[in-house]
C-alpha positions in Angstrom: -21.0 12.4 9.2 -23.9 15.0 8.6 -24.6 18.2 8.3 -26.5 18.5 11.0 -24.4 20.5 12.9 -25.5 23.8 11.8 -27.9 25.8 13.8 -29.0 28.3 11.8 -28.2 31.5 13.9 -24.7 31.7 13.0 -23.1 29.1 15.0 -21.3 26.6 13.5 -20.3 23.5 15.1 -17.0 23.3 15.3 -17.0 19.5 16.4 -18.1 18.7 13.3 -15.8 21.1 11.3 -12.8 20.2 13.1 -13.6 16.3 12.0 -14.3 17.0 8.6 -11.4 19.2 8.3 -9.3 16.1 9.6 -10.7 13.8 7.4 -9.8 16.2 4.3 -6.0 16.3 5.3 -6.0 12.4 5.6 -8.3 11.4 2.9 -7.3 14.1 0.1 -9.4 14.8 -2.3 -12.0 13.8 -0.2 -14.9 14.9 -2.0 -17.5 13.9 0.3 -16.1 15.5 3.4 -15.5 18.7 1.1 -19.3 18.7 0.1 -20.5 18.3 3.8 -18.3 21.0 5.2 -19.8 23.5 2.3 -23.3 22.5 3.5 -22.6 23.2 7.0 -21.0 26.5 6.2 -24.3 27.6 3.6 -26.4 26.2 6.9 -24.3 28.6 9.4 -24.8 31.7 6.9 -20.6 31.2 6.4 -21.0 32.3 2.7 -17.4 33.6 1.9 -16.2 30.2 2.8 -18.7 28.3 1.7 -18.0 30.0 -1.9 -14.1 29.3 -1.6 -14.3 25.6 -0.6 -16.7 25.2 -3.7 -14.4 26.9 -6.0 -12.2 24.3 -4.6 -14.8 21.3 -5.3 -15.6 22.5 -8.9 -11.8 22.7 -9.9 -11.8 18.8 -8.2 -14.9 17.2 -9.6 -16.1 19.8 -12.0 -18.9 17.3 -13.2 -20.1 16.6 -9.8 -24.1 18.1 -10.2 -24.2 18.5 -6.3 -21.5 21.1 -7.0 -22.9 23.1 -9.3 -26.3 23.2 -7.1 -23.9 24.9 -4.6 -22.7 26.9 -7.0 -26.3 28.1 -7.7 -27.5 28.4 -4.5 -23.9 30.7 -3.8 -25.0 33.0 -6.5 -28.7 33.3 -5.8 -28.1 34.2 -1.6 -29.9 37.7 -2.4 -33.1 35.9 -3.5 -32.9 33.4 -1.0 -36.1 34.2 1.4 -35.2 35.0 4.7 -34.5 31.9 7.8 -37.4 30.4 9.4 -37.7 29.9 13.1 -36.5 26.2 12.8 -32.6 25.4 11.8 -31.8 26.0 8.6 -30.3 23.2 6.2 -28.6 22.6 3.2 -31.9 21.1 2.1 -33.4 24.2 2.8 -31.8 26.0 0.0 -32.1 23.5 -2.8 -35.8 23.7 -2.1 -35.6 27.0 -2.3 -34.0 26.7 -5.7 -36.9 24.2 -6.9 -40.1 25.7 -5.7 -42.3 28.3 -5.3 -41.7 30.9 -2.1 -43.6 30.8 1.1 -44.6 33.6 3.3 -42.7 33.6 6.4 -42.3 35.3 9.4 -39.6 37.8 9.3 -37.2 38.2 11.9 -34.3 40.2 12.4 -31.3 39.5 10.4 -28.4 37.6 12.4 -25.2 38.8 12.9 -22.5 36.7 10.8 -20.1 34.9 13.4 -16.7 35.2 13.6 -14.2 32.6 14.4 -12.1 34.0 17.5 -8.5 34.3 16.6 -6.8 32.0 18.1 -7.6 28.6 17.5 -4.8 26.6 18.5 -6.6 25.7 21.8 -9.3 23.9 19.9 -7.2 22.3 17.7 -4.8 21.0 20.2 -7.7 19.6 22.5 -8.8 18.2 19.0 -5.8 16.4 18.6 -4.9 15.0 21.7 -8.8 13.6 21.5 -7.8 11.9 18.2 -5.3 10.6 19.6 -6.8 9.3 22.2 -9.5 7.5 20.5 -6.9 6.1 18.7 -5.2 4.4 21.3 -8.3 3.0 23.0 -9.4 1.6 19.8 -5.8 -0.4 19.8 -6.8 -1.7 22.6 -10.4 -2.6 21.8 -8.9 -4.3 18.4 -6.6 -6.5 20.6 -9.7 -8.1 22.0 -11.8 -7.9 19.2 -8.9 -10.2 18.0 -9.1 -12.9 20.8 -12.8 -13.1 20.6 -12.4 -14.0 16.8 -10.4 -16.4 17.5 -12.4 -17.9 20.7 -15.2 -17.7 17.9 -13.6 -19.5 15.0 -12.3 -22.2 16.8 -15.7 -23.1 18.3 -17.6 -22.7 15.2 -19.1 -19.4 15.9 -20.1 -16.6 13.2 -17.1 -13.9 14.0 -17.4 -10.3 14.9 -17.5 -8.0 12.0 -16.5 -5.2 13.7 -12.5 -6.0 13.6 -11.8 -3.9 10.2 -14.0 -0.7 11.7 -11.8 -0.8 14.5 -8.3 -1.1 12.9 -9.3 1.4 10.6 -10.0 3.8 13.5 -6.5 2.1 14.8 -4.4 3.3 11.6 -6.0 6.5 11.4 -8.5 5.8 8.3 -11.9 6.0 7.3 -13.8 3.0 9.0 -16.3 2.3 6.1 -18.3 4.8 3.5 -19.5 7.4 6.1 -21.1 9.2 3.4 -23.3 9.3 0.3 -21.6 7.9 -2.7 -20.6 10.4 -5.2 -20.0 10.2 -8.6 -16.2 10.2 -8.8 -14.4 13.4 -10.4 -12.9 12.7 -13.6 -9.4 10.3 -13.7 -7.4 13.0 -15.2 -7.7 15.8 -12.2 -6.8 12.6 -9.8 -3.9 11.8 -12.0 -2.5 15.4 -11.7 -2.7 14.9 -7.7 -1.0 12.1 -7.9 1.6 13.8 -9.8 1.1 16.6 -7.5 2.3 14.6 -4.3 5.7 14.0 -3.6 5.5 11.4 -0.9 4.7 8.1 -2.3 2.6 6.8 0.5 0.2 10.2 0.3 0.1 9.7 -3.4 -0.9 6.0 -3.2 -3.5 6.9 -0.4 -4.8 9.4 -3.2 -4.9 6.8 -5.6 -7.0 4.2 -3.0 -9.5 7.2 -2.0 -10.7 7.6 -5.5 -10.6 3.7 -6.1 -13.1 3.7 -2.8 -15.4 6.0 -4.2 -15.3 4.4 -7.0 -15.9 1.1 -5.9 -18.9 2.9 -3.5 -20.2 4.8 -6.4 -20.9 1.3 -8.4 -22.4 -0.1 -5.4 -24.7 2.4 -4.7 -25.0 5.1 -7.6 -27.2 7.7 -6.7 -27.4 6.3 -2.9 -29.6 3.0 -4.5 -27.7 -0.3 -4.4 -26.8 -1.9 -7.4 -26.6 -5.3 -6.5 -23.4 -5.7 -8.2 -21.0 -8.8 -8.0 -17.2 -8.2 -6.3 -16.0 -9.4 -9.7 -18.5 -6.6 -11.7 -16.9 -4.4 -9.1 -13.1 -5.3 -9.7 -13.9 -4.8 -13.3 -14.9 -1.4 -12.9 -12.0 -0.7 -10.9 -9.5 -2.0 -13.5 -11.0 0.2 -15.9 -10.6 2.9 -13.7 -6.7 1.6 -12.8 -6.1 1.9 -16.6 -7.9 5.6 -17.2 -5.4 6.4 -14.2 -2.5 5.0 -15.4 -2.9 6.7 -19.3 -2.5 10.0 -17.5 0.1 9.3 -15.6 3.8 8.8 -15.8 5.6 5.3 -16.1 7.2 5.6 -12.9 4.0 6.6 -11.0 1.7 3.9 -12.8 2.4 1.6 -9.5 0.3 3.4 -7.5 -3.1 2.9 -8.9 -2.0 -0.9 -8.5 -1.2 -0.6 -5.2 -4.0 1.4 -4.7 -6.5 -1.9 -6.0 -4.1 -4.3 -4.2 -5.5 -2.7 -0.9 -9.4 -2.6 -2.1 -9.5 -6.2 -3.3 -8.1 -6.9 0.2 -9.8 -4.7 2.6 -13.3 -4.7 0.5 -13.8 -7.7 -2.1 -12.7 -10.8 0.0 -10.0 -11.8 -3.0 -8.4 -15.3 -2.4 -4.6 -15.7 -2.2 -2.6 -18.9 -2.0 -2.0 -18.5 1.6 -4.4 -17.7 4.0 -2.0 -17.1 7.0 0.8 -15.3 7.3 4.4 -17.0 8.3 3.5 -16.4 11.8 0.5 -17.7 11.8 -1.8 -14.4 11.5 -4.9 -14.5 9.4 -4.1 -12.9 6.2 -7.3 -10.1 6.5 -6.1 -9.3 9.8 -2.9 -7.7 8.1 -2.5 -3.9 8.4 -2.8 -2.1 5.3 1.0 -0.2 6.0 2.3 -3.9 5.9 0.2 -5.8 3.6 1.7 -6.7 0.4 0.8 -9.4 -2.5 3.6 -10.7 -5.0 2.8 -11.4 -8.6 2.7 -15.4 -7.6 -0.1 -14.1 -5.5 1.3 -14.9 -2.3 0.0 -12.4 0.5 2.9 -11.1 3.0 3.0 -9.0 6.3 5.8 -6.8 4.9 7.6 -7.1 8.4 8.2 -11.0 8.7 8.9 -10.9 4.7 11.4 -8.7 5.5 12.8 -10.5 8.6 12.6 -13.8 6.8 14.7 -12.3 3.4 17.1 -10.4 6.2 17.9 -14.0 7.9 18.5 -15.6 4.4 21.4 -13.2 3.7 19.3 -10.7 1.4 18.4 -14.0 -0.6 15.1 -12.2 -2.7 13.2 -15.9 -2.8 9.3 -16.7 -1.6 10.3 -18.5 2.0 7.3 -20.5 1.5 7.0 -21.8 -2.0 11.4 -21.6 -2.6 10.3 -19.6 -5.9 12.5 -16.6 -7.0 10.6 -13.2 -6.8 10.5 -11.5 -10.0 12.0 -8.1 -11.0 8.9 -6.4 -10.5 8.5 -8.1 -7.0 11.8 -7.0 -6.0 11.3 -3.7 -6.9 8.0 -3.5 -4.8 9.6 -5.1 -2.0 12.2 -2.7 -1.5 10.6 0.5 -2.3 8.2 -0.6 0.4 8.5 1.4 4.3 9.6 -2.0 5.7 11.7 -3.4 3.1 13.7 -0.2 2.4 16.8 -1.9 4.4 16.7 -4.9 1.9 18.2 -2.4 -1.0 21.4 -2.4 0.8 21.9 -6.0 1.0 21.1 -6.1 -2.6 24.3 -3.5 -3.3 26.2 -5.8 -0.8 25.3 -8.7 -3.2 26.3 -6.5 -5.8 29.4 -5.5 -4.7 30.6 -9.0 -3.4 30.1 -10.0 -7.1 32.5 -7.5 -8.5 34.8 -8.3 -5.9 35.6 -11.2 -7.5 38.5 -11.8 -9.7 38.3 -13.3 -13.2 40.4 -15.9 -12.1 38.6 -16.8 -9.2 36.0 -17.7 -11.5 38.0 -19.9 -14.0 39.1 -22.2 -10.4 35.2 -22.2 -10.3 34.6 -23.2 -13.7 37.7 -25.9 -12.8 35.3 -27.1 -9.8 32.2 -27.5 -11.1 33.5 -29.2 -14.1 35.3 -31.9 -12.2 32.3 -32.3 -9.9 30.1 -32.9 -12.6 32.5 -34.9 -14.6 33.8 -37.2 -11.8 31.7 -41.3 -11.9 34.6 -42.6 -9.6 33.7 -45.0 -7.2 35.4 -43.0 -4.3 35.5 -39.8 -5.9 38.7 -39.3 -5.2 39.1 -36.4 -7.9 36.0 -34.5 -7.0 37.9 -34.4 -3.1 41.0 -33.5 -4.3 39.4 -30.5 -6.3 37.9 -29.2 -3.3 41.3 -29.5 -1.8 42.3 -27.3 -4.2 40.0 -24.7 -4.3 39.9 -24.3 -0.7 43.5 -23.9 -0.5 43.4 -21.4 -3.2 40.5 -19.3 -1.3 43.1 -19.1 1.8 45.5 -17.5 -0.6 43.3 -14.5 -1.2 42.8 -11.1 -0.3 40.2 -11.0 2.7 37.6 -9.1 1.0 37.7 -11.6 -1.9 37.3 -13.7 1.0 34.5 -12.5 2.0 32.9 -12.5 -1.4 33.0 -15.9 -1.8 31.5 -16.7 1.5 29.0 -14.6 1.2 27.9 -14.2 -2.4 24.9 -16.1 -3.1 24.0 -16.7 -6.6 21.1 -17.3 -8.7 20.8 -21.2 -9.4 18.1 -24.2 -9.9 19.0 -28.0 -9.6 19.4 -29.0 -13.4 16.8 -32.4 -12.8 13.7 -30.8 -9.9 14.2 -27.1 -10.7 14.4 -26.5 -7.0 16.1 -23.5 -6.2 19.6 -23.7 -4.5 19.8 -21.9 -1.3 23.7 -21.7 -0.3 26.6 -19.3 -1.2 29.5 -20.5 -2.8 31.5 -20.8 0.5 28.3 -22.9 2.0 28.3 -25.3 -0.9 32.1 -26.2 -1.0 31.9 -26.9 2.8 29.0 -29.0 2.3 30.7 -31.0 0.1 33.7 -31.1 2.0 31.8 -32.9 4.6 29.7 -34.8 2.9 26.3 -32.9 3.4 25.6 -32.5 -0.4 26.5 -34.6 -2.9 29.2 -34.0 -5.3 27.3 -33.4 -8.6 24.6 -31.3 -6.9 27.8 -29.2 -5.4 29.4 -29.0 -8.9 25.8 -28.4 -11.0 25.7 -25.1 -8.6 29.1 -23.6 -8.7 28.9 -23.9 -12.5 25.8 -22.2 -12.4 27.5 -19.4 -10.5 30.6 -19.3 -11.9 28.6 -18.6 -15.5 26.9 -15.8 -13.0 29.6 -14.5 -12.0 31.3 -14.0 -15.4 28.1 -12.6 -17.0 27.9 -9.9 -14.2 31.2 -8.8 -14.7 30.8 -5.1 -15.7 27.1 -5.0 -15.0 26.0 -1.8 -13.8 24.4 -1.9 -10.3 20.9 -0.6 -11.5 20.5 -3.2 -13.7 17.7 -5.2 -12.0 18.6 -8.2 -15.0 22.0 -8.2 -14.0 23.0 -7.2 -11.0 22.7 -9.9 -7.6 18.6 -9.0 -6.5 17.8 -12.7 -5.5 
């Protein structure tokens, strides 16, 4: 975008007002965006509202120098010397600022141009254009998609055009469309952040200022730095921590979020898996589904979902087995797309306190037979099972349930491989002979001592509560 809009006479163009305007509602604070729309209205002769949206820009970057020169050139309009015959520019009046006058060629003053009342015309025809862009772009990306793949698999260098494009797709900024900025100070960002109550707004704040950021490195002052990704990950950290010591402890994610998206879309990081579970390449994710656990695993937030969903709410890595940690878990289900798997977590939760105290002890009766049993035809460890099972058909039916549904935390005692049954599952399996006896009995002890350790747990208690 430029400010080249302007005309000089009075007309602004409101093509370019209308997209800048859009990009400051997406993109807030949008700095940039802000500076280019006060340029345009100083080049239009707009001076009331080129002096309001500066106010704006000081009380936002209040170091920024391009500011104050706005600020300057706002207070000195009487001494500015009158428009020439070509179009007047932003440019225009920082030169006047910084050199001598020159004799022109006076000409009438222009009338000041006022915006027609009702705008909702524009704006609509605005809109549905967006919009429309948008959807053509989807379709563009689609292909764009094929031909990479036509062009990986023969060995061919690959379009670079696919991340433009699925920005356009998602309704973001394709790339740095204009001059990098210093960034305003961490503290005034912070206070947006705390400002927004919509998470994903305040983490798109948080990601704006870590772009500029990360532009600003690159190229401070508009020359390139010729800076390494890592020497631009460090900065960013630093900046992630500046953020985070003005901020609150429950809003202290969203600067991390905020980087997880950078070193993704910008700085090429390597994750264990390169594909997702369905086979997608993991830069082609979107950035409303992409997600990376602490084990460094990268996720499309939809299949992780739909993979945890078909495992009964089970909060284990499908592809490494692994249990998520606390801090994953809480990620995952604060995220748009794993909102639903909260509720099978309270489920899990609920199941546990279903069940009674002396359910447990037959389960601590099990598993110690199991484990105990070196028979040669295990004749006790079947007539345990017996046991239990008949005593499960004596119980209430959400007890039941409970026990056929509740799955809990356990590891094999000798791989440390992560059991993946509930307590119903493993006492059919070894009821038919599908797992053996000591494995059955090394897991139902495990989850009997569960079981009695959650007992009066409270269900926000992400230590002791059922989040698997």
């Amino acid at each position: 975008m430029a400010a080249s809009g302007g005309t000089g006479s009075g007309e602004p163009d409101m093509a370019l007002v209308g997209e800048l305007l859009e990009e400051i509602s997406r993109r807030a604070p949008a700095i940039g965006a802000r500076k280019l729309l006060v340029e345009h209205y100083i080049s239009v002769g707009w001076l009331d509202a080129a002096t309001e949206n500066t106010k704006e820009l000081k009380r936002l970057a209040p170091r920024d120098p391009e500011v104050t020169t706005f600020q300057d050139i706002l207070s000195k309009k009487s001494e500015l010397p009158p428009a020439e015959s070509r179009p007047a520019t932003a440019s225009t009046f920082r030169t006047a600022l910084t050199s001598a006058p020159v004799p022109v060629r006076k000409k009438p003053p222009q009338p000041t141009v006022q915006l027609p009342g009702n705008l909702d015309a524009a704006r609509q025809d605005i809109s549905q254009g967006y919009k429309a862009l948008r959807e053509k772009a989807g379709f563009l990306l689609k292909d764009l998609l094929h031909l990479q793949a036509l062009q990986k698999k023969n060995g061919l260098p690959q379009s670079k055009n696919t991340a433009r494009i699925q920005a356009i797709v998602e309704g973001r900024a394709a790339g740095p469309v204009v001059k990098a900025t210093q960034p305003g100070s961490a503290r005034s960002i912070a206070r947006l952040i705390q400002a927004e109550p919509i998470p994903e707004k305040a983490v798109e704040l948080a990601t704006t200022d870590l772009e500029d950021m990360m532009h600003w490195v690159k190229e401070p002052h508009g020359k390139p730095s010729n800076r390494s990704d890592d020497e631009v990950r460090d900065a960013l950290v630093k900046r992630i921590r500046a953020l985070e010591s003005a901020l609150p402890d429950n809003l202290k994610i969203f600067p991390e979020i905020a980087l997880m998206h950078i070193e993704h879309e910008n700085l090429d990081r390597n994750y264990v898996n390169d594909e997702t579970m369905l086979g997608d390449e993991v830069k082609d994710i979107p950035r409303s589904n992409f997600w990376v656990t602490e084990d460094n695993y990268a996720w499309d937030m939809e299949e992780l979902a739909q993979a945890i969903t078909a495992n009964g709410g089970v909060m284990r890595n499908p592809l490494s087995r692994q249990m998520f940690t606390p801090k994953d878990i809480r990620g995952i289900v604060s995220h748009p797309q794993g909102k639903q798997l909260a509720k099978l977590q309270v489920q899990q939760h609920e199941m546990s306190k279903g069940v009674r105290s002396e359910t447990i002890e037959h389960l601590e009766k099990l598993g110690k037979v199991l484990l105990d049993d070196q028979t040669s035809d295990q004749l006790p460890s079947r007539l345990a099972i017996d046991e239990f099972m008949a005593y499960i058909a004596t119980l209430p039916e959400l007890e039941q349930k409970a026990i056929e549904g509740l799955r809990c935390p356990a590891k094999d005692s000798h791989t440390g491989q992560s059991y993946d049954f509930s307590i119903g599952e493993s006492v059919r399996d070894a009821k038919g002979n599908r797992v053996c006896f000591h494995k059955t009995g090394d897991f139902i002890q495990q989850a009997a001592a569960h079981l009695r350790k959650n007992q009066g747990a409270p269900p926000d208690d992400p230590e002791k509560c059922v989040v698997m």
